[in-house]
N, CA and C of each residue as an Amber inpcrd file, in Angstrom:
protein
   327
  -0.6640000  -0.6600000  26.5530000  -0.1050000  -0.6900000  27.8780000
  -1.2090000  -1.0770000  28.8500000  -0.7220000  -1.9750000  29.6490000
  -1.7630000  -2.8320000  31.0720000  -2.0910000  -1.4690000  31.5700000
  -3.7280000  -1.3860000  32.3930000  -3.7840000  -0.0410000  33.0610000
  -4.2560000  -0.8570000  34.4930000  -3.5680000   0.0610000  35.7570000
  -4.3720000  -1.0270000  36.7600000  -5.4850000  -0.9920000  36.9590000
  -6.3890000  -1.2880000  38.0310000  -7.4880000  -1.1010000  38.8260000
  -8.1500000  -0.1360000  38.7070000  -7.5300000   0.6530000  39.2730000
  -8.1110000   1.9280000  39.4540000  -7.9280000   2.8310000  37.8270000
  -7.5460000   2.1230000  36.9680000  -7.5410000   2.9960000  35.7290000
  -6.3520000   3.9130000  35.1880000  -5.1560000   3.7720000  36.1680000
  -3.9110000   4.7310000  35.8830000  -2.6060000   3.5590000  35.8640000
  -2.1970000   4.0500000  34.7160000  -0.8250000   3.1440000  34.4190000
  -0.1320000   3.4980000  35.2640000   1.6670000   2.7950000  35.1720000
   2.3610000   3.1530000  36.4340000   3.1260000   3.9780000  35.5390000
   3.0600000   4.7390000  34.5650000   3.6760000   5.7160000  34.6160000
   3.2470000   7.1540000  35.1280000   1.8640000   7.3150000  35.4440000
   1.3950000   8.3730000  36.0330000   1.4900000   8.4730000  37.3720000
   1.7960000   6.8750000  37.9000000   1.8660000   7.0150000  39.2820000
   2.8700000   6.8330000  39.8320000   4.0560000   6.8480000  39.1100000
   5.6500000   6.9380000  39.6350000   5.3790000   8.3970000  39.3550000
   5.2800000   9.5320000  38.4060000   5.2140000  10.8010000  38.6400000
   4.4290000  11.6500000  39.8770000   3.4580000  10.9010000  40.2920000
   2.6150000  11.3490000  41.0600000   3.3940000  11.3010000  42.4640000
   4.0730000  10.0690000  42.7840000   5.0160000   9.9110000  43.4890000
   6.2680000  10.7740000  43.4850000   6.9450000  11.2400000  42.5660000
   7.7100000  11.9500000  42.4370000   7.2940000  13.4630000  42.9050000
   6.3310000  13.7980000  42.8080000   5.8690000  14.6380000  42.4660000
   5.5600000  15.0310000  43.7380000   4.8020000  14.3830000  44.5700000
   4.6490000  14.3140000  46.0530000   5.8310000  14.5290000  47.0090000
   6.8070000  13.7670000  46.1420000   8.2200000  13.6470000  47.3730000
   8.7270000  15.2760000  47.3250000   8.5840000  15.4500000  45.8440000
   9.0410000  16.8430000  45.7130000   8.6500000  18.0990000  46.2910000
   7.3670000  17.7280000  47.0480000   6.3930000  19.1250000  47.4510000
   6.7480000  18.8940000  48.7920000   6.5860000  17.5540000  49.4720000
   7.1010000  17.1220000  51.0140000   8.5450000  17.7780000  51.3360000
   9.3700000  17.1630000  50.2780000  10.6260000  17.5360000  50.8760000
  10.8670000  19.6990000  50.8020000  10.3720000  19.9750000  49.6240000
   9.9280000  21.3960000  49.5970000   9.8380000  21.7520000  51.2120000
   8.4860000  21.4370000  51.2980000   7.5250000  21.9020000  52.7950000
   8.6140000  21.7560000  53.5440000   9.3010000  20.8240000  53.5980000
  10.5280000  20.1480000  55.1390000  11.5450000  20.9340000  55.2530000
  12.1300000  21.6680000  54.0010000  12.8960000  22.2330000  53.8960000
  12.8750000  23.9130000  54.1030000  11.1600000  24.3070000  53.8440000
  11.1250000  25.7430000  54.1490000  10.6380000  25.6590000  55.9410000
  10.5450000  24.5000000  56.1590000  10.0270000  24.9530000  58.0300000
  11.2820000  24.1480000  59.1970000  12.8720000  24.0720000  57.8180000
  13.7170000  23.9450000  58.5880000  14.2990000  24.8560000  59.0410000
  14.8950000  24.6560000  60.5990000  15.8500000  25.9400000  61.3250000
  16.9470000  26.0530000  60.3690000  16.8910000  26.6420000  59.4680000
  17.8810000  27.2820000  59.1340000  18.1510000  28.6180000  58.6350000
  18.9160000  29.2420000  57.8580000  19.2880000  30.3980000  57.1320000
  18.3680000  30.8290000  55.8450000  17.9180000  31.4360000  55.3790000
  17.5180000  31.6880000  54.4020000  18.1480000  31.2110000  53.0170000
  19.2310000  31.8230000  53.2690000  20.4310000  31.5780000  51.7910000
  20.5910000  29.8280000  51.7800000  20.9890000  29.3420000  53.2330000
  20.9760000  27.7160000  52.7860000  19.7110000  27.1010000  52.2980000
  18.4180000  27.7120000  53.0150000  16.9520000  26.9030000  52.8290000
  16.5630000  27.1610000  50.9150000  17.2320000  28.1100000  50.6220000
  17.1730000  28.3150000  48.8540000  18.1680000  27.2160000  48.3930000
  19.5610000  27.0260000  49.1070000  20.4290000  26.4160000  48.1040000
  19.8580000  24.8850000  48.4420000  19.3580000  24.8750000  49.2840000
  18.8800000  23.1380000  49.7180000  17.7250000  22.7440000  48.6350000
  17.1050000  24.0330000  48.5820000  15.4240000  24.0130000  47.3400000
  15.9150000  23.6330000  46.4730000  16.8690000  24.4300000  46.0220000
  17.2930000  24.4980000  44.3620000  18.0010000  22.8970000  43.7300000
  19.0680000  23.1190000  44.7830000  19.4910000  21.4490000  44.6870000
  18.2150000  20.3130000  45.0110000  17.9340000  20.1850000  45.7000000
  16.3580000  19.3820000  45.6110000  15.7700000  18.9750000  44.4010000
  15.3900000  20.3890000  43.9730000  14.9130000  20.3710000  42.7000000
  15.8410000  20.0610000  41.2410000  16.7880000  20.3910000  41.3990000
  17.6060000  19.5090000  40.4900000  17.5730000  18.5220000  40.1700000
  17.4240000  17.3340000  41.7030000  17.4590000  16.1610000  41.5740000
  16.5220000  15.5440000  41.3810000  15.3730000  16.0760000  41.2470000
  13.5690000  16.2100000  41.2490000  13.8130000  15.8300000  39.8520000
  14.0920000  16.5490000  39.1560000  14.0700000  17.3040000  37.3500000
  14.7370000  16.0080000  36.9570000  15.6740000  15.2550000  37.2840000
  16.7300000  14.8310000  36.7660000  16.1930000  13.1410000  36.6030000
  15.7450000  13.1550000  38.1090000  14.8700000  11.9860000  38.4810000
  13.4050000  11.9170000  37.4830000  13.0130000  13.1900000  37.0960000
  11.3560000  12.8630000  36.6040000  12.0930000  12.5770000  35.1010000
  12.7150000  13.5170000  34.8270000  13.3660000  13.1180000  33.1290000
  13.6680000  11.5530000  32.8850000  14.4100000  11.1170000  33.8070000
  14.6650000   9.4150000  34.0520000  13.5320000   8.9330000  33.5610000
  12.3650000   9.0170000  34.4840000  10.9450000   8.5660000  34.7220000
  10.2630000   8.8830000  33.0060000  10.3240000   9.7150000  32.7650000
   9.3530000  10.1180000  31.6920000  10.3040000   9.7150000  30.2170000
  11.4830000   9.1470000  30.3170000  12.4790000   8.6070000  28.9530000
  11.6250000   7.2700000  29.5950000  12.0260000   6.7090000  30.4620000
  11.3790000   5.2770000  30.3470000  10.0320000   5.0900000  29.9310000
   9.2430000   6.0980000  30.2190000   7.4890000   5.7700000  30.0020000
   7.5090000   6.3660000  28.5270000   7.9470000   6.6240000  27.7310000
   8.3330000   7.3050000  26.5020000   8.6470000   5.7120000  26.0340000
   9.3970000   5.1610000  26.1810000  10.3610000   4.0170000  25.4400000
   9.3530000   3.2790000  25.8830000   8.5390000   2.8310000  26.9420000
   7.2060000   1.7700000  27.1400000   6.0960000   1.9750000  25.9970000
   5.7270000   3.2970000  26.2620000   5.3580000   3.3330000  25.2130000
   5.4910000   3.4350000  23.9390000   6.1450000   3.5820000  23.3310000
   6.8340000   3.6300000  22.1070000   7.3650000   1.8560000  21.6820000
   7.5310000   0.8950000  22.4940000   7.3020000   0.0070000  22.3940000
   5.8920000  -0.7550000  22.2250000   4.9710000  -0.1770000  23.1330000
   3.6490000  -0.5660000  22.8890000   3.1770000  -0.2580000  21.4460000
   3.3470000   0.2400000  21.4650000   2.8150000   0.9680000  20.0720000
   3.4030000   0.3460000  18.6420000   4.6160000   0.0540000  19.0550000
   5.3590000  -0.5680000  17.8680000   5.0360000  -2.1270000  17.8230000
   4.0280000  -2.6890000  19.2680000   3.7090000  -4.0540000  19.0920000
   2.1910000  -4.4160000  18.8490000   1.7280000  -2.9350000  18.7630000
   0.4390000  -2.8340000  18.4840000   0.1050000  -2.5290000  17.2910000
   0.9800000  -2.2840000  16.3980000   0.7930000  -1.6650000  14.6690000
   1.7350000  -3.1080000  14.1140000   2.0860000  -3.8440000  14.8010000
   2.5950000  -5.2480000  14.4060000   1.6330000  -6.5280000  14.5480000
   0.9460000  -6.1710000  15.7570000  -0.6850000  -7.1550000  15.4110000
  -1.1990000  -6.7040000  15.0060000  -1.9440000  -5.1900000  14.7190000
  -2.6690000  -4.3330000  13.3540000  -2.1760000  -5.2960000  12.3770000
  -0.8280000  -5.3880000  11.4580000  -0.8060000  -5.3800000   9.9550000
  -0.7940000  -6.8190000  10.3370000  -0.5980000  -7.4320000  11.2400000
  -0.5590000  -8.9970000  11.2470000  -2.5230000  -9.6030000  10.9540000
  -3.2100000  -9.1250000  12.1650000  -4.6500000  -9.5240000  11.7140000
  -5.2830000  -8.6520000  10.4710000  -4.5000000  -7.7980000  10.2150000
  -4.9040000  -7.2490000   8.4530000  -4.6850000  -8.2300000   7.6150000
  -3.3700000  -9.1040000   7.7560000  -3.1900000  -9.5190000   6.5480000
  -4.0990000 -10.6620000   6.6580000  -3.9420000 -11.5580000   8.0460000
  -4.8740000 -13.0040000   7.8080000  -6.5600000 -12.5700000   7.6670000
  -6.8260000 -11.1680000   7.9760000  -8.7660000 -10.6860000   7.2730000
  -8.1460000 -10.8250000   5.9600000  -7.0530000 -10.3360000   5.3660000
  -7.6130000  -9.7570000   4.1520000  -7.2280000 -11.4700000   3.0370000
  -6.7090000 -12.2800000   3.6080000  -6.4570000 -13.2840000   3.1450000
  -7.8890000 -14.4730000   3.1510000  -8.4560000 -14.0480000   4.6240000
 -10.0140000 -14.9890000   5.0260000 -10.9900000 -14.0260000   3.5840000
 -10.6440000 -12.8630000   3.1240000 -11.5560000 -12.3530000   2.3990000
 -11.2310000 -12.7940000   1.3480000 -10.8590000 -12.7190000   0.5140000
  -9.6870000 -12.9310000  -0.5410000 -10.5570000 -14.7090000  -0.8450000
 -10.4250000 -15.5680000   0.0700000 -10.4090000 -17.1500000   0.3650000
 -12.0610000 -17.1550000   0.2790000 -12.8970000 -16.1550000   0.6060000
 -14.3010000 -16.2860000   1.0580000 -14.9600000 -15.6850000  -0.7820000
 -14.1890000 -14.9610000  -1.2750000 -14.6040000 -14.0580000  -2.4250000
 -14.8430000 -15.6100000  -3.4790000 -13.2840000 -16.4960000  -3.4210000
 -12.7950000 -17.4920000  -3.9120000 -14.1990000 -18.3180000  -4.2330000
 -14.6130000 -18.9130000  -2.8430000 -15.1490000 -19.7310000  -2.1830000
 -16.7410000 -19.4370000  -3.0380000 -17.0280000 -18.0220000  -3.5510000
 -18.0510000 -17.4670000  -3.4360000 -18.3530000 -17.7630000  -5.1690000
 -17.1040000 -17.5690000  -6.0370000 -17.0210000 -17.3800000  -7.2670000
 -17.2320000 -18.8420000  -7.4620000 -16.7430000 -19.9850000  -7.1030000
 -16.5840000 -21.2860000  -7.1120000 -17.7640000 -21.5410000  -7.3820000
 -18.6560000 -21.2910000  -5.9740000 -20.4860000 -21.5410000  -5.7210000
 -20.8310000 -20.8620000  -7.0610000 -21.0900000 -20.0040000  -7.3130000
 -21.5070000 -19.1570000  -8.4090000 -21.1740000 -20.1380000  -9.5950000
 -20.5390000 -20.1590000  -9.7130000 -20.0650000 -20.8740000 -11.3400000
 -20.9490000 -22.4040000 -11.1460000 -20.7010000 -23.3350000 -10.3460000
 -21.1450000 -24.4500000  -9.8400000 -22.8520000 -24.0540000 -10.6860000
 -23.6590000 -23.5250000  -9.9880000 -24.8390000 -23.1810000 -10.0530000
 -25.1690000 -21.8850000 -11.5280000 -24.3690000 -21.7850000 -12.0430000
 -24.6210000 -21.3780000 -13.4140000 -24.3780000 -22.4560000 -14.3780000
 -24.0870000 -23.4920000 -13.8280000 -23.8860000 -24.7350000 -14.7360000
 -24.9640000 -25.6920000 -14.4100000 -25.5270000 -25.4730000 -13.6740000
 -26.6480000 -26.3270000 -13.1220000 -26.8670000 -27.6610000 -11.7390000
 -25.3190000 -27.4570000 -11.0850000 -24.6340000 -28.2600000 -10.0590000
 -25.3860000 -27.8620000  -9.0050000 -26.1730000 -28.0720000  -8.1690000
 -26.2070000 -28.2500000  -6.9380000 -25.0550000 -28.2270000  -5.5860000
 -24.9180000 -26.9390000  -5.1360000 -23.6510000 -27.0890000  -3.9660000
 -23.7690000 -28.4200000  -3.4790000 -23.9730000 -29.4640000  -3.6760000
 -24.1370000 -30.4640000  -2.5120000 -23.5540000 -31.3230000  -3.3770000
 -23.3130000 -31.4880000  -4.7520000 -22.7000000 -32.7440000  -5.2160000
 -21.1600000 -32.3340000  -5.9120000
């Protein structure tokens, strides 16, 4: 996964965001004129939609990653196989020379 600038993917910083709105709207809501009993039912619902919203947030950064990962163990076994094929081709290459020069050939002719 791309990380920006400053070193934090955007999945830490849509939570961070979330996360912020959630403490703001908190604060706004306990230094509103109102009732006690409503300033709880306003919290609670708030926070519902907080929870509901970060769960959203954190299935998608789950499935980003979980994609990354599944395209990163797909170039893993992909440059495994063309090393283990350049090795394989170089071992070849090596046995060839060898034999050449136990016969008395010169690599050059």
């Amino acid at each position: 996964m791309r990380q920006e600038e400053g070193g934090y993917g955007a999945g830490p910083m849509i939570f961070s965001f979330f996360l912020g709105g959630l403490i703001g709207a908190s604060v706004a809501l306990l230094f509103a004129p109102k009732s006690g009993k409503e300033t709880r039912e306003k919290i609670k619902e708030f926070a519902g939609e907080a929870k509901g919203k970060a769960e959203e947030v954190i299935e998608q950064v789950k499935g980003r990653v979980t994609s990354v990962v599944e395209k990163g163990k797909e170039a893993f076994e992909e440059r495994k196989s063309i090393l283990a094929t350049a090795i394989d081709a170089g071992k070849e290459a090596y046995e060839k020379e060898k034999e050449k020069l136990a016969k008395g050939h010169p690599s050059g002719s």
